[in-house]
N, C-alpha and C positions, 0 to 999 in steps of 0.2 A: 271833716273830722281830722286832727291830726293825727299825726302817727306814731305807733305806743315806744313809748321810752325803753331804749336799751342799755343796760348798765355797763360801763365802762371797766367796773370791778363789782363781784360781789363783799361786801364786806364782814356781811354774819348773815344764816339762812336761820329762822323759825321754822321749827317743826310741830305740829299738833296734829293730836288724832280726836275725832270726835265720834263717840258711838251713839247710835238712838236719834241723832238729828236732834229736833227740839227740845225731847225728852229723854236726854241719857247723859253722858259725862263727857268733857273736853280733858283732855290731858297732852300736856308736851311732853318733847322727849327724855329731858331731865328730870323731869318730875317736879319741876315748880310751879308748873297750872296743872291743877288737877281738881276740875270743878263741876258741881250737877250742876246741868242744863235743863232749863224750865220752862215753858211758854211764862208769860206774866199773866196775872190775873185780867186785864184787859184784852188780852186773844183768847180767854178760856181757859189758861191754863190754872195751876193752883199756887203760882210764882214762887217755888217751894226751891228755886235754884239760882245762878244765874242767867243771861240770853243772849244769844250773838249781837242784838243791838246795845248793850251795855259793854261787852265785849269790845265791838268795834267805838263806841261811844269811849272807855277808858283809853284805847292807843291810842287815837284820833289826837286827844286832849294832851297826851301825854309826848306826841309826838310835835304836836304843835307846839306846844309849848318851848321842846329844844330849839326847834327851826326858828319860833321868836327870838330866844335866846342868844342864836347866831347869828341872829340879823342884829339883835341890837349892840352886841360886841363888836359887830363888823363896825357901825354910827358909830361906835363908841357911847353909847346910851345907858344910862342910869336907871333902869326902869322900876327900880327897887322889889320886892317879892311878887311874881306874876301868876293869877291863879287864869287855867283855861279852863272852862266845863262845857262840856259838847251833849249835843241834846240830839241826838239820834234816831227818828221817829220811822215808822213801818206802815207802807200801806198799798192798797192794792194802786199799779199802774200798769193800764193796758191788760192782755191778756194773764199779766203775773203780779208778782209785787217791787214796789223798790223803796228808797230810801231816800231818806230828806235827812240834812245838817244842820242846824246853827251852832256857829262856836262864839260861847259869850269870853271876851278877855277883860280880865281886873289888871290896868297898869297903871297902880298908883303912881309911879313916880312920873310921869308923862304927860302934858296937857293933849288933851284931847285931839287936837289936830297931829301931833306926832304920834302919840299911840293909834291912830287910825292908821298912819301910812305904815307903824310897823307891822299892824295886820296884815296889812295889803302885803307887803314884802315876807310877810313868812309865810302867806297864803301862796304865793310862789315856787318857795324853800320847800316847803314840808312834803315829804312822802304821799301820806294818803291825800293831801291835798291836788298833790298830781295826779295820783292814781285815781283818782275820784272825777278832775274837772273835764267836762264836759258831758259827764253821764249820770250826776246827780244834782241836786241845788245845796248848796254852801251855803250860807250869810253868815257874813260875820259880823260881831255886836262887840262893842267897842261897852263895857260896865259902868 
């Protein structure tokens, strides 16, 4: 197992509070998330909100997506408008539960084989990408 990342600098801290767990409200500290939390209708719930796997599935995406971005500016890379959609799945492992990944990317402007390696290289770059590898499965899917 490696050993966990420590930050050189912090450069901005998120704050959220969540009440009710599955079924109450997430809000941060500014007040720009401020959302009901729901099971989805596939765990039981009545998907009347949003869910920490949609949650963590929007940063994932959103986050990956910059770390492509600086990877491809680093190549100097063309990759013209890049869409990431992360697919976030929930399920029992072991005595608890945990979480599976796939992050599909659209890089039109890239033939195939360079758009793979830029996955590979921001699969590297990216935050929860690190935070994530070796405790969950990844794939990434080239569109």
């Amino acid at each position: 197992m490696s050993e966990p990342v420590i930050l050189e600098k912090r450069l901005y801290t998120a704050h959220a509070t969540a009440t009710h767990g599955r079924d109450g409200r997430v809000l941060s500290d500014d007040g720009t998330l401020d959302l009901a939390v729901a099971p989805p209708k596939a765990m039981g719930g009545n998907g009347a909100g949003t869910n920490p796997e949609q949650l963590f599935a929007a940063g994932y995406a959103a986050c990956f997506g910059s770390a492509l971005a600086l990877c491809a500016r680093r190549q100097r890379l063309d990759t013209g408008p890049v869409a990431i959609t992360a697919h976030v799945s929930i399920g029992p492992a072991g005595a608890g539960y945990g979480l599976a990944v796939e992050l599909v990317a659209d890089i039109p402007g890239l033939p195939r084989e360079q758009g793979e390696a830029l996955l590979r290289a921001a699969h590297m770059v990216c935050p929860y990408s690190n935070a994530t590898r070796g405790n969950i499965i990844v794939d990434l899917t080239l569109a």
